[in-house]
VEXDREN-2710 file (C-alpha; in Angstrom, 1 decimal):
% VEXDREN-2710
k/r/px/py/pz
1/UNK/32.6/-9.9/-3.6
2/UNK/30.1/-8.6/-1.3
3/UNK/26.6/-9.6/-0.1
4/UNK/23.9/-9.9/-2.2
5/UNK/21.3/-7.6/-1.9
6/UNK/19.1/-10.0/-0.6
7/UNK/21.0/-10.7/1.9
8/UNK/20.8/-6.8/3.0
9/UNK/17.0/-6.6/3.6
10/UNK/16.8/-9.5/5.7
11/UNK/15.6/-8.7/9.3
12/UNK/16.7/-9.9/12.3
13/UNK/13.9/-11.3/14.8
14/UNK/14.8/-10.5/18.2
15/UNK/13.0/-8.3/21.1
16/UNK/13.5/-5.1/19.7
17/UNK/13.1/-6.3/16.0
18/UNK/10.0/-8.6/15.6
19/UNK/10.0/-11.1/12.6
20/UNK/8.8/-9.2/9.2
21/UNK/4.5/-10.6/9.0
22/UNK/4.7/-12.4/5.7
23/UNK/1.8/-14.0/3.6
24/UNK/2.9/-17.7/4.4
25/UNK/2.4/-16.5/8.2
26/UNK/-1.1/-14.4/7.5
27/UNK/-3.4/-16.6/5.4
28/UNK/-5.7/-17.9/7.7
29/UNK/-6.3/-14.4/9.4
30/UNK/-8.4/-11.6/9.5
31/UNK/-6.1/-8.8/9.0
32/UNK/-6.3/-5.9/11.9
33/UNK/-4.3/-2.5/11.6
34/UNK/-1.4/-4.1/13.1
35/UNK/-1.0/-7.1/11.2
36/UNK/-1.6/-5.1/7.7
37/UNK/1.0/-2.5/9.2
38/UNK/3.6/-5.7/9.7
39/UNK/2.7/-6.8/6.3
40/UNK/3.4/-3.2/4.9
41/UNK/6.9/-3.4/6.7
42/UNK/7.6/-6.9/5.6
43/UNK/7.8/-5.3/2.1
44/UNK/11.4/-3.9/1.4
45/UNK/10.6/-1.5/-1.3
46/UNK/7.9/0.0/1.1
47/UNK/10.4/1.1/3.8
48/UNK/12.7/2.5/0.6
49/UNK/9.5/5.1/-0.2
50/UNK/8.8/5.7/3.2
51/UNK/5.3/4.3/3.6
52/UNK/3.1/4.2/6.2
53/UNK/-0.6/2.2/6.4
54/UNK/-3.1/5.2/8.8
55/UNK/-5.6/3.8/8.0
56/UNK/-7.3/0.4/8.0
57/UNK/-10.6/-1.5/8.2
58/UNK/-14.5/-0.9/7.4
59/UNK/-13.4/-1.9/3.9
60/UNK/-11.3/0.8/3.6
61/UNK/-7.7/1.5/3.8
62/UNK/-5.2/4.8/3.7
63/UNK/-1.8/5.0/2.9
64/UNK/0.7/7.9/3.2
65/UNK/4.3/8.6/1.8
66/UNK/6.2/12.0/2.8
67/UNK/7.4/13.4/0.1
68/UNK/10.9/14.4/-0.4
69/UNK/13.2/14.7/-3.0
70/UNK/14.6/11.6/-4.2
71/UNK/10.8/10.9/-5.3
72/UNK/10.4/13.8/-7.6
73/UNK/10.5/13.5/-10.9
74/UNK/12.7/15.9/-13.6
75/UNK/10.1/18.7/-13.5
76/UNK/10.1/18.6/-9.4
77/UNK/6.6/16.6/-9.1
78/UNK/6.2/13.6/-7.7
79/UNK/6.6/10.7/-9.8
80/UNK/4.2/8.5/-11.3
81/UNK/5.8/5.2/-10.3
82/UNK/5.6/6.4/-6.4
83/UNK/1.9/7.2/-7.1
84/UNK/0.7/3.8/-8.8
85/UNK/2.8/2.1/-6.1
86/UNK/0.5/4.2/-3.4
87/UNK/-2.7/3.4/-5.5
88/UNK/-1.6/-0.9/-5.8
89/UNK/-0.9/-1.4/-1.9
90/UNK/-3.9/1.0/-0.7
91/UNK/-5.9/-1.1/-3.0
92/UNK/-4.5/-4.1/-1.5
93/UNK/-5.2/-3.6/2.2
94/UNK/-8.6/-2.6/1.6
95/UNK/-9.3/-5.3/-0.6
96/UNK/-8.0/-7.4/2.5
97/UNK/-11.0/-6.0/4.4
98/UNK/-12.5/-7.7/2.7
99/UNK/-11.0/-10.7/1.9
100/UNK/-9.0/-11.4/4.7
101/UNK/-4.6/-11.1/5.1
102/UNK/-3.7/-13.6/1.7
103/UNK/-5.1/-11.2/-0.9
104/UNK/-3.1/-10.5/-4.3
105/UNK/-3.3/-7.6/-6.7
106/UNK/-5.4/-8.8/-9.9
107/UNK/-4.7/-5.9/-11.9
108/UNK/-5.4/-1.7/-11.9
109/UNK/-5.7/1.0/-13.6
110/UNK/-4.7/4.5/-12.8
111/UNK/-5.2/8.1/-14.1
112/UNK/-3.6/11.2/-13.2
113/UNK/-5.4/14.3/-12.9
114/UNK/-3.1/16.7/-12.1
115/UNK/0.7/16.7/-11.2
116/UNK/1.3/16.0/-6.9
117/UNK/3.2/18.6/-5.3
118/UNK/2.7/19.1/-1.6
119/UNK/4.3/17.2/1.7
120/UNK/2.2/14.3/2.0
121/UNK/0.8/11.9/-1.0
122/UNK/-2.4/10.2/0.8
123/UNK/-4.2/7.0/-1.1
124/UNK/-7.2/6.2/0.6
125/UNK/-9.3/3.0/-1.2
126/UNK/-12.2/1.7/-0.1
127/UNK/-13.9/-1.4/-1.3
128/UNK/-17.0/-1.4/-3.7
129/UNK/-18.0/-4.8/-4.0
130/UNK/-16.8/-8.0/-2.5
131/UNK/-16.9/-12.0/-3.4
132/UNK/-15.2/-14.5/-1.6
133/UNK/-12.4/-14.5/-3.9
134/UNK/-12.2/-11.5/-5.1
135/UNK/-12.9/-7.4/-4.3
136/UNK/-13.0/-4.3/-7.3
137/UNK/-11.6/-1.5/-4.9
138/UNK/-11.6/1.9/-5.7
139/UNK/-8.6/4.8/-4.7
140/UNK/-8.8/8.1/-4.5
141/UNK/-4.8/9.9/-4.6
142/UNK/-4.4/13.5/-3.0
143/UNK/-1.5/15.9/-2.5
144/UNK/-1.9/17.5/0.9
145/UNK/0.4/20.4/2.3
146/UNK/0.1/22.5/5.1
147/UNK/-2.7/24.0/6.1
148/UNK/-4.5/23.5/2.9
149/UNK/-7.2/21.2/1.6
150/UNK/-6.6/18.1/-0.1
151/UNK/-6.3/17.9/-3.6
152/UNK/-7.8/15.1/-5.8
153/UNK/-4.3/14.1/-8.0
154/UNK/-5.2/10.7/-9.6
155/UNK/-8.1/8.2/-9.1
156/UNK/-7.3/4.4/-9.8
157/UNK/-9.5/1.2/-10.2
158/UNK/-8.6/-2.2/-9.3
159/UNK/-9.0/-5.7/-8.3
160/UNK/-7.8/-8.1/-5.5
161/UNK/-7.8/-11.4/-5.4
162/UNK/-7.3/-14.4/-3.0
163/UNK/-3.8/-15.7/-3.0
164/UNK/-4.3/-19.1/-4.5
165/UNK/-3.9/-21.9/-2.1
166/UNK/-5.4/-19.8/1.1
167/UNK/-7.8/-21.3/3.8
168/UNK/-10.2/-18.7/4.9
END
């Protein structure tokens, strides 16, 4: 039998290949744009869509994902699944702006405008208010392409918490 898949995404910690930044590692620290960009790493099914955190800090945090074929859907659009993904991890980090690095997804909600076509998706979230345990975010989803203005594709809602057991 061969290796589990587990076993495939493990990573190697060496000069050229740094330990993946995990929670257990973050959760007294402020996150900056490199420690949320070795968090976003850390997360196998991240590197599988290709994502990429441009933007972070000032409660606010942008995430972009070429698109490319295996991400389309039947009718050649970009799925749905690869745009709530977008919308939870945008919501994340810039719920960590506000919270600090050991922040958790409470729950959002999502709603498609208009069907993403284009080269880059783009999720940029920004925080609207904060406690100390938890932020409501807010994330705006936009198809860009060449040349061309963004376009507003889905607008999604959510809430981050504090991972229980952190020390701020």
């Amino acid at each position: 039998m061969g290796a589990s898949p587990r076993a495939s995404t493990r990573a190697i910690a060496d000069d050229r290949h740094p330990a993946p930044t995990t929670l257990s590692r973050v959760s007294n620290q402020q996150l900056t744009l490199d420690l949320a960009q070795g968090l976003l790493a850390a997360q196998p099914f991240s590197s599988l869509i290709g994502a990429r955190l441009t933007e972070f800090g000032a409660d606010a945090a942008v995430l972009e994902i070429e698109i490319r074929d295996e991400l389309r859907q039947q009718n050649g659009f970009v799925h749905g699944g690869v745009l709530s993904y977008a919308a939870d991890n945008a919501l994340t980090f810039a719920g960590g702006t506000a919270l600090g690095a050991a922040v958790l997804t409470g729950g959002f909600t999502i709603s498609f405008l208009r069907p993403v076509d284009g080269r880059t998706v783009r999720a940029h979230a920004t925080v609207v208010h904060a406690t100390s345990r938890q932020a409501v975010c807010r994330c705006d989803i936009y198809a860009l392409d060449d040349g061309a203005p963004p376009v507003l594709c889905a607008t999604a809602q959510g809430t981050v918490v504090a991972a229980p057991g952190r020390s701020r």
